[in-house]
ROZA-654332 format. One record per residue (C-alpha): x, y, z. Coordinates in steps of 0.02 Angstrom, whole numbers. Layout:
N
      c1      c2      c3
       X       Y       Z
...
//
This chain:
429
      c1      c2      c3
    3224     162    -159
    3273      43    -280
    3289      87    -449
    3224     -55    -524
    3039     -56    -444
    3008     142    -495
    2924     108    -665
    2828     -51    -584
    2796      77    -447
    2756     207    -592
    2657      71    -689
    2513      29    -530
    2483     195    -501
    2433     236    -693
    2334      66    -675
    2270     104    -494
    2212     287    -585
    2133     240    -741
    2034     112    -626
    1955     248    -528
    1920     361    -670
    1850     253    -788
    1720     124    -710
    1761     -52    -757
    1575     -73    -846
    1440      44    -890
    1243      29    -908
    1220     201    -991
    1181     140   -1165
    1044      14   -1056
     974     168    -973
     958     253   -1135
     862     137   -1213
     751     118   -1067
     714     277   -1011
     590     352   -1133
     466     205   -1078
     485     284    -885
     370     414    -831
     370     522    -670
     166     529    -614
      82     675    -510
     -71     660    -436
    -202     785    -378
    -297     682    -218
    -407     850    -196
    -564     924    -293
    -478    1036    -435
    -464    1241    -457
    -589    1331    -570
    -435    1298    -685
    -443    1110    -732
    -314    1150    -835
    -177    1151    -718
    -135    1035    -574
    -118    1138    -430
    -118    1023    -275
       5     908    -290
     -51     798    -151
      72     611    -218
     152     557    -345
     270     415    -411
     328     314    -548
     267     238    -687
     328     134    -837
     226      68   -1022
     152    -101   -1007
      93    -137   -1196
      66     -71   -1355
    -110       6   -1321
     -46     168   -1227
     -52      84   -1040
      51     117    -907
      78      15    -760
     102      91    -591
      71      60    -393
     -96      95    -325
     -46     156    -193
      29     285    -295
    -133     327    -374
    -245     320    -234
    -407     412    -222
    -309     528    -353
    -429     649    -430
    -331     690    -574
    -159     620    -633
     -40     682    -740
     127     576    -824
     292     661    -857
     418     589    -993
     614     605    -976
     604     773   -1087
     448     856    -944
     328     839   -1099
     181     814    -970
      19     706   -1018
    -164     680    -954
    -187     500    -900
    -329     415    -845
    -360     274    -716
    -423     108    -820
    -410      17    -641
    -310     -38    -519
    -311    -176    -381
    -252    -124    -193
    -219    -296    -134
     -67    -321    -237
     -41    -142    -269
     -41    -113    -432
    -128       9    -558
    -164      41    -762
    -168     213    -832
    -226     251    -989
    -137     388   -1089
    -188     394   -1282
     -52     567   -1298
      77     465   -1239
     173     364   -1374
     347     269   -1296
     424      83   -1344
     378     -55   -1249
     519    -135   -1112
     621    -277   -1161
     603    -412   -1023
     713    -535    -947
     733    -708    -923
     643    -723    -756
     759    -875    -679
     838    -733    -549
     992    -753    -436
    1040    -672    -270
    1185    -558    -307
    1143    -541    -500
    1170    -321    -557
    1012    -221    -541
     958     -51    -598
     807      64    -578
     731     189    -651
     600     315    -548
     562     488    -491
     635     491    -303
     556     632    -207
     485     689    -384
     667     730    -434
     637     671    -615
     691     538    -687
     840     466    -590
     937     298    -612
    1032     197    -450
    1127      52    -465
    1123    -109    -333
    1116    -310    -350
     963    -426    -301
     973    -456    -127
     851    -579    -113
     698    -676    -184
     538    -729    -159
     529    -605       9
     375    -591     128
     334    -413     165
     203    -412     320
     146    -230     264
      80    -308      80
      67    -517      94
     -44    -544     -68
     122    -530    -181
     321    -597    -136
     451    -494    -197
     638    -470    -257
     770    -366    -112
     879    -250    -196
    1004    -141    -105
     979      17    -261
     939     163    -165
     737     177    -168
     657     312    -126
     485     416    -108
     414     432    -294
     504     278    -369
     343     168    -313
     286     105    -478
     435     135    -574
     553      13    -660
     676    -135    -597
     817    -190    -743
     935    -328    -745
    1125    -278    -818
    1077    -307    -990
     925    -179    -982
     785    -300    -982
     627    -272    -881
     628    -380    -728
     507    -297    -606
     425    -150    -531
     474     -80    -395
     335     -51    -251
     429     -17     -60
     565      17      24
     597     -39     212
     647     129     334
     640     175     509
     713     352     434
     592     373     293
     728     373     162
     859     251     100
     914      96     172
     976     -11      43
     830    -139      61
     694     -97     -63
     561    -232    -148
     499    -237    -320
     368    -354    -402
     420    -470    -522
     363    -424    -685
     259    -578    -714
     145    -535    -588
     144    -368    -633
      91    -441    -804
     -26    -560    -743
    -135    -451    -620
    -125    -299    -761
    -228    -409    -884
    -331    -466    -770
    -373    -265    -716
    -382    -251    -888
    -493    -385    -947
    -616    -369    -787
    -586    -197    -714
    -593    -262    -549
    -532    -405    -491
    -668    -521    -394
    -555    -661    -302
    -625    -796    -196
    -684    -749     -16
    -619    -837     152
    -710    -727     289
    -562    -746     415
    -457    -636     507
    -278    -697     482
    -138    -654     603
      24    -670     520
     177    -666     667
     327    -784     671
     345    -743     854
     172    -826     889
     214    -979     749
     384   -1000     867
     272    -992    1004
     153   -1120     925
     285   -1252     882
     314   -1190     705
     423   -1116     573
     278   -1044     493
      95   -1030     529
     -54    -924     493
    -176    -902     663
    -375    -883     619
    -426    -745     740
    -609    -717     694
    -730    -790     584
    -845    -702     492
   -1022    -786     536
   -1112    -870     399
    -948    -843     278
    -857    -984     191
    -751   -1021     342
    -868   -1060     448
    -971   -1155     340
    -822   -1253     285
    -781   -1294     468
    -633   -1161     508
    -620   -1100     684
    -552    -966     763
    -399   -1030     835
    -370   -1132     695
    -174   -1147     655
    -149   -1137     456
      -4   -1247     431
     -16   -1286     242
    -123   -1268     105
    -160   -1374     -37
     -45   -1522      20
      77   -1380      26
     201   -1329     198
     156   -1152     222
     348   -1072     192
     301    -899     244
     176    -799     331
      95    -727     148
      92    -918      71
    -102    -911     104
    -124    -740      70
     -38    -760    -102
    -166    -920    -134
    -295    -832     -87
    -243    -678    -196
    -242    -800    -340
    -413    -892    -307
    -579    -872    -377
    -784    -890    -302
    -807   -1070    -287
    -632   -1121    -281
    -606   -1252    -142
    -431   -1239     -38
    -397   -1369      80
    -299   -1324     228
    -187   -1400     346
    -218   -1351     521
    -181   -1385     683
    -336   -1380     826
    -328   -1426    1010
    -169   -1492     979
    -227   -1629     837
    -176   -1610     647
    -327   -1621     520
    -363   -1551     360
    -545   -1451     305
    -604   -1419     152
    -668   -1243     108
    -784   -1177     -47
    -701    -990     -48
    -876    -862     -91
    -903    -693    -151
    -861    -554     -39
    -986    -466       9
   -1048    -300     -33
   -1011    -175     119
   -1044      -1     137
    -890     117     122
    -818     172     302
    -802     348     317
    -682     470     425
    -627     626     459
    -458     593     486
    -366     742     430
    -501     842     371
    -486     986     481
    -659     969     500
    -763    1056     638
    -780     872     733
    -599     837     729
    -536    1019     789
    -641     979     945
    -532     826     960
    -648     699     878
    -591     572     754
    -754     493     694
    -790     334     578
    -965     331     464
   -1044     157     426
   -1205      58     409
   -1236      89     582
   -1201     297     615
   -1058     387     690
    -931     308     804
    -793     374     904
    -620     294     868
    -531     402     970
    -527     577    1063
    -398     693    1132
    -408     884    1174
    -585     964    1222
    -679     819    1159
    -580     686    1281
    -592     829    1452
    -801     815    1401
    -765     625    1421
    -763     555    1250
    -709     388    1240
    -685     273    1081
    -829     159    1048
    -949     291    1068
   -1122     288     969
   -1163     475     935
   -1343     489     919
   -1401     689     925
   -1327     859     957
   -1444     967    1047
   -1576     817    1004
   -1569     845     822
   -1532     652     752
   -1370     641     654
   -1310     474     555
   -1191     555     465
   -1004     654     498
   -1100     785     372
   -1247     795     483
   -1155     817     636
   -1020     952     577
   -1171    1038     498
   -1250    1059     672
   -1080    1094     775
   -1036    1246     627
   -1205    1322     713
   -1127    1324     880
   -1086    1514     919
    -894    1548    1024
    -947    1510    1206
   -1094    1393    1162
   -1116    1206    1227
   -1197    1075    1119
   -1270     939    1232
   -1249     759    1123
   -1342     613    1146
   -1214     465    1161
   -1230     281    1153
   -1099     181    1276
   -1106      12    1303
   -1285      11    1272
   -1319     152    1381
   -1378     324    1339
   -1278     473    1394
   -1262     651    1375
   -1108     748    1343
   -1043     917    1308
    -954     989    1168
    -896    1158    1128
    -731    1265    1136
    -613    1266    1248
    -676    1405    1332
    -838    1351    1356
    -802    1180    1399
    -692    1231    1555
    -812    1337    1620
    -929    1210    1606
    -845    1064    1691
    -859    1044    1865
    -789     890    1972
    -907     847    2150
//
């Protein structure tokens, strides 16, 4: 080898070294700063011990990070839940009660209230955003603790099918179960979004993960705040969001009215089902969630004018959005372990009584079907999943409870009982 090229040789390998040792920026000072205003959040989704003390059932959890001055903390509400207690965890495991002040499921976000829990208030960032700008977040992945990973912004202004009422910033940082709710920086340490899902077919990591930008984390927070639930304008329309059908259709990007509610805005405005949403407000729809992000931002007695196409002819209609109306809470035993469901009943509870929405196991050999109206068991009336459970818990091993069924409008009877009974009962002629 010649001589001469030994200490350049000599010289690129020290370089090529001191390169791989010693990262050619850091954020730790950034994370530093930030991470005391991070919290990791448990959540108890079941009734608590005789010790209320301590949260036992750790059913979900997430991330969490302070909003103001006044000892809130903003999160996802998906996070939250039905949660029956909640709990927030600093950097240092110093845990604190926290209570919910509200939260708002169509944009997914939640304020918690924690007077024990003192912590600065994020910096934020200029909110003018570019694809390929340094990202970093801050969150509790698989309830970990409080863990920091390290991406760019992938993209802006994204449509996400699963939640259309907000858009949201792509990053490729590795997001994960529990960082819902927790924090998105820029390079510089400022506050530039939360961070809400991740897209997986694995149910981990993929390097494409959303956030919502801060403003309208800001924006829907005071309003949760200020009203403690937030009453937007009502449509009454079932809206089917699909680019394949829009391609289909002729378009780039339309929303396709399914179902109108009768006597709801829609129809008194004029919307049909069928209807093709092509703009709103003088405005091209861009995306499949532009309407469902006007709509998240409207108010009772807004009008919206839309751009549609019907049999093939472009007009526009006019629509005073209403109030939703006030519905009874659907109930099911999904998951319950119930005595219904371990004879292979899933069951919903409304206005009307007990349905079937699906049946498998001893319930579907008796000949279950979904739709079904149940009525009686052993002509005892039930109208609620309570009722009913209470009645089949009577049942002794090898007993069969005959129930009254509705189908179609026509009354049946059916048998239900275990296994054992049930195929000693059934008999094919």
């Amino acid at each position: 080898m010649n001589k001469t090229l030994l200490p350049i040789i000599t010289a690129a390998v020290v370089f090529w070294s001191n390169a791989v040792a010693e990262p050619f920026f850091s954020i730790s000072e950034q994370v530093k700063n930030a991470i005391p205003s991070i919290v990791r959040i448990k959540v108890q989704q079941s009734e608590f011990n005789n010790d209320e003390s301590e949260l036992i059932s750790t059913d979900s959890g997430g991330s969490g990070f302070i909003l103001d001055s006044d000892h809130h903390i903003v999160t996802n509400a998906h996070v939250i839940g039905d949660g029956k207690k909640i709990v927030i965890i600093d950097h240092q495991n110093n845990e604190y009660p926290a209570e919910l002040v509200a939260k708002d499921d169509k944009s997914d976000i939640a304020v918690l209230e924690s007077s024990a829990y003192n912590a600065p208030v994020l910096p934020e960032g200029n909110t003018t955003l570019s694809i390929g700008d340094g990202v970093f977040a801050i969150g509790s992945p698989f309830s970990l603790g409080h863990s920091v990973s390290l991406g760019i912004i992938s993209g802006l202004k994204r449509f996400v099918p699963n939640y259309p009422y907000v858009s949201f910033i792509q990053t490729d940082a590795a997001i994960n179960p529990g960082n819902s709710g927790g924090a998105l920086f820029n390079l510089k340490g400022e506050l530039i979004g939360m961070v809400s899902n991740y897209f997986s077919k694995q149910g981990n990591y993929t390097n494409i993960a959303f956030a919502i930008d801060i403003d309208d984390v800001h924006r829907i927070s005071q309003r949760l705040l200020n009203e403690k639930k937030i009453v937007r304008g009502y449509l009454g329309a079932e809206l089917l969001i699909s680019e394949r059908v829009s391609r289909k259709l002729g378009y780039q990007c339309s929303v396709l009215l399914t179902r109108i509610e009768p006597n709801s805005p829609a129809e008194i405005g004029g919307l049909k089902a069928g209807d093709i949403i092509i703009g709103v407000d003088d405005k091209v729809i861009q995306d499949g969630g532009e309407l469902h992000r006007q709509l998240e931002r409207s108010y009772p007695d807004q009008n919206i004018s839309f751009t549609l196409i019907r049999n093939k002819q472009r007009q526009s209609i006019s629509v005073t959005l209403g109030t939703t109306p006030l519905q009874k809470k659907e109930i099911t035993n999904v998951s319950t372990g119930d005595a219904s469901e371990k004879l292979g009943l899933i069951l919903n509870e409304n206005s009307m009584g007990i349905e079937v929405l699906t049946s498998y196991s001893i319930a579907k050999t008796a000949g279950f079907s979904p739709a079904d109206e149940i009525l009686a068991i052993n002509r005892i009336s039930v109208n609620t999943i309570q009722e009913f459970n209470t009645q089949l818990k009577k049942l002794k091993e090898n007993e069969i409870a005959l129930l009254t069924v509705r189908r179609n409008g026509i009354v049946l009877t059916l048998p239900l009982g275990s296994k054992t009974a049930i195929k000693g009962y059934s008999t094919k002629n």
